[in-house]
Backbone as ProteinMPNN parsed JSONL, in Angstrom:
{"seq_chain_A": "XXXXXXXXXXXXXXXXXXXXXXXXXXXXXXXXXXXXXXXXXXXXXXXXXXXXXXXXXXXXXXX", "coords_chain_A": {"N_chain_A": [[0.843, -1.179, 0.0], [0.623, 1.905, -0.82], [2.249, 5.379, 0.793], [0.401, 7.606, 1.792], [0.54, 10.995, 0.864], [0.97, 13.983, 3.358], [-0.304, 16.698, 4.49], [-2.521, 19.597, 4.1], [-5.659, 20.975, 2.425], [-5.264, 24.562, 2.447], [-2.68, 24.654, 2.884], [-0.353, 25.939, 1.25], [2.604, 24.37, -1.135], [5.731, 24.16, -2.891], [6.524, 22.469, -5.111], [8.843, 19.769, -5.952], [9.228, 18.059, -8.062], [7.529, 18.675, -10.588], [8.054, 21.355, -10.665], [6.05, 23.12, -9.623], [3.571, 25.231, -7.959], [1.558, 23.543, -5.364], [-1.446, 22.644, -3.933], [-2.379, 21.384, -0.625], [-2.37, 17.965, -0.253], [-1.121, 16.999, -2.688], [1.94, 15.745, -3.945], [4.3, 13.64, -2.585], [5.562, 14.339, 0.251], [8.746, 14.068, 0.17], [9.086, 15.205, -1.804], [8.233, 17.84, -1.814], [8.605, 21.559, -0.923], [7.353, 23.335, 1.94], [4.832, 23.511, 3.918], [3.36, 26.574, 3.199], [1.639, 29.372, 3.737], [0.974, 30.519, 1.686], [-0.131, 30.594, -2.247], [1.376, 32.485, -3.219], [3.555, 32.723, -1.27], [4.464, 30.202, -1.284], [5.488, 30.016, -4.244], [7.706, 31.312, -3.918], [9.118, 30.165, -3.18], [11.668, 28.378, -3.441], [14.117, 30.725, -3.558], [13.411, 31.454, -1.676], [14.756, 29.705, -0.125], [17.582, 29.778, -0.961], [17.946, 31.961, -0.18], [18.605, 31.358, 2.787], [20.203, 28.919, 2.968], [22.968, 31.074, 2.025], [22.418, 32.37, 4.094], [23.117, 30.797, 6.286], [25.612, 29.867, 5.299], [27.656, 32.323, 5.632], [27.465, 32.343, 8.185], [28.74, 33.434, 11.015], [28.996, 31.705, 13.622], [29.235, 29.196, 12.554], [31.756, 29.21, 11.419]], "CA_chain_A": [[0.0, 0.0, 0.0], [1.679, 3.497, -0.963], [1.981, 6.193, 2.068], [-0.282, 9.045, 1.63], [1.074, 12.393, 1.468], [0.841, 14.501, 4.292], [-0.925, 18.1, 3.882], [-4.541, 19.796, 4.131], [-6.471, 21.948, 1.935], [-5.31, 25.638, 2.426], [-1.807, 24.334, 3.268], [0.8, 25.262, 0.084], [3.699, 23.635, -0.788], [6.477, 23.916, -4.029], [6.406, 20.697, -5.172], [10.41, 19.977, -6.64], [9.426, 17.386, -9.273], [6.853, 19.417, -10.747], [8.324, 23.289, -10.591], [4.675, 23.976, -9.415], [3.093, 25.234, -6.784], [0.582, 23.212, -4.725], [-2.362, 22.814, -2.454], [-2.913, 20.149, 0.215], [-1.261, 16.739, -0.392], [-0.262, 16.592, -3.674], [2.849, 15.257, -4.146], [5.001, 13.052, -1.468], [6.739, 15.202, 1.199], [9.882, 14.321, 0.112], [9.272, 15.972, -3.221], [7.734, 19.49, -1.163], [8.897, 22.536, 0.287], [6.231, 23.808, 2.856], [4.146, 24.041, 3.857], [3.563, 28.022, 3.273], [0.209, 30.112, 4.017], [-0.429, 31.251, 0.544], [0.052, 29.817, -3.501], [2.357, 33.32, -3.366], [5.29, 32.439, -0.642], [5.098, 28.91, -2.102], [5.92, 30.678, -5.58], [8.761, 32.214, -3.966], [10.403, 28.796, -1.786], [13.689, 28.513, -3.787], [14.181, 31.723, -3.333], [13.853, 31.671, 0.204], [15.658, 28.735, 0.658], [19.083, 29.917, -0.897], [18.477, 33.115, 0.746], [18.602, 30.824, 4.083], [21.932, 28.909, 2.626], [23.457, 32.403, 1.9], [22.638, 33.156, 5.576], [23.803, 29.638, 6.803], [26.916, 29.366, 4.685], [28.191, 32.779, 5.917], [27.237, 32.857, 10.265], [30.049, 33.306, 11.967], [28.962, 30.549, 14.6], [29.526, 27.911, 11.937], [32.64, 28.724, 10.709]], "C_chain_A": [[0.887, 1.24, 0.0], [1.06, 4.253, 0.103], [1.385, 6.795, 1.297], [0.046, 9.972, 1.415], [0.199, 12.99, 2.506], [0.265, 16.142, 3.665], [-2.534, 18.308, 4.133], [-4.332, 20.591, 3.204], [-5.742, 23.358, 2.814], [-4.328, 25.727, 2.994], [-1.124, 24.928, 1.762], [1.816, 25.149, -0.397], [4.087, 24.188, -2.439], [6.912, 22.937, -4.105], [7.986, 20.902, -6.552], [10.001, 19.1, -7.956], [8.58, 18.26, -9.952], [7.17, 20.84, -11.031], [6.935, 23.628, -10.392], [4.514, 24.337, -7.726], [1.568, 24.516, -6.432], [-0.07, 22.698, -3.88], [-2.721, 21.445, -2.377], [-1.626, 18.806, -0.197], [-1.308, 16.453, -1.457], [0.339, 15.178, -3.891], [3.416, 14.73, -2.879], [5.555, 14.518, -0.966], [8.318, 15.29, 0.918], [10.364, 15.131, -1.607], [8.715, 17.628, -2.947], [8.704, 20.201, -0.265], [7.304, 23.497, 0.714], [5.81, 23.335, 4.195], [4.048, 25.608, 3.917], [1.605, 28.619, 3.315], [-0.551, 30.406, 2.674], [0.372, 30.785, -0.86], [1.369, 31.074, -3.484], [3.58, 33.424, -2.547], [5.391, 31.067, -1.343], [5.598, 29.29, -3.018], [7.443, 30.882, -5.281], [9.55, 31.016, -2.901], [12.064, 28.438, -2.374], [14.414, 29.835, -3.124], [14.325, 31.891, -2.426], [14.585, 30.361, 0.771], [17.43, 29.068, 0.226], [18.97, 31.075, -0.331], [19.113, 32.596, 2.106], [19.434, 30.216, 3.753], [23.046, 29.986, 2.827], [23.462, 32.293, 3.679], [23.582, 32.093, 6.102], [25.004, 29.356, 6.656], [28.089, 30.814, 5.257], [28.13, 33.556, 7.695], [28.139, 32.407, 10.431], [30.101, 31.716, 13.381], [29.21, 29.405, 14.177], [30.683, 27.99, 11.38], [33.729, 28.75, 11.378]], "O_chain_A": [[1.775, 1.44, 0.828], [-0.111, 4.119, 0.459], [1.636, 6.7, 0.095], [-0.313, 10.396, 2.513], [-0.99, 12.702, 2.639], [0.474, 16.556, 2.525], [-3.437, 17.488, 4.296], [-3.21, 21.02, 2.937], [-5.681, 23.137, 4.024], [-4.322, 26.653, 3.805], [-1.473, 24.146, 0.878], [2.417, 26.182, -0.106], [3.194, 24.567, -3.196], [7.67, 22.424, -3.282], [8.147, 21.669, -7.502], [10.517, 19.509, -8.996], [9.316, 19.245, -9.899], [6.362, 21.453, -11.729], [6.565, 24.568, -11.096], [5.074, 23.912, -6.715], [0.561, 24.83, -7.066], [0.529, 22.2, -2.928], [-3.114, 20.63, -3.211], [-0.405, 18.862, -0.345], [-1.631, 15.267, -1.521], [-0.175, 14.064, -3.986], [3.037, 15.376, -1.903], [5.868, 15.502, -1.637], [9.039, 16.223, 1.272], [11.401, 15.424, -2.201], [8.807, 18.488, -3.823], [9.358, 19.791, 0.693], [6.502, 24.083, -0.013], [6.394, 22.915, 5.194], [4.756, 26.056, 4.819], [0.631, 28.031, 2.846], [-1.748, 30.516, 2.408], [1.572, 30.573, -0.683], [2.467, 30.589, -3.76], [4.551, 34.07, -2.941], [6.419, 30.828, -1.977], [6.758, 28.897, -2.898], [8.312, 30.691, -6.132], [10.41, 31.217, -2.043], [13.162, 28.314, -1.832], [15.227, 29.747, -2.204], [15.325, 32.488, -2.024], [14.887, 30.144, 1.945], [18.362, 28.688, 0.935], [20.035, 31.429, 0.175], [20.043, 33.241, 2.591], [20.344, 30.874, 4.256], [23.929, 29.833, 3.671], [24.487, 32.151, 4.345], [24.746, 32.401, 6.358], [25.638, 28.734, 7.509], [29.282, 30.52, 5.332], [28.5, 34.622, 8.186], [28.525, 31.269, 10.163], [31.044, 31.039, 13.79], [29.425, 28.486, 14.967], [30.996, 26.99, 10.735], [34.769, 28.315, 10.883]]}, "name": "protein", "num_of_chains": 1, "seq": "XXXXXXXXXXXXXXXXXXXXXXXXXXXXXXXXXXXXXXXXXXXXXXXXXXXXXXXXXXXXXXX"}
């Protein structure tokens, strides 16, 4: 029996295989970034994830 994805309705996610954005459980979890409040920060999840590299790769506490 295949797992489920995880997710609700008015949950949404950037789904990596896909380049889309979308709502509820979709796609597996290990193919999402999100959950996010609205179809418009999901839009923007790469984006905020190398911003959050960028930050990560240059804090002084890690290097």
């Amino acid at each position: 029996m295949a797992k489920q994805p995880t997710g609700k309705p008015g949950e949404w996610f950037w789904c990596l295989k896909h380049a889309a954005v979308e709502e509820g459980p979709e796609c597996p979890a290990r193919n999402r970034l999100g959950p996010y409040p609205t179809a418009e920060a999901a839009s923007h999840a790469l984006e905020r994830a190398a911003e959050r590299n960028e930050e990560w790769d240059n804090d002084p506490r890690w290097q």
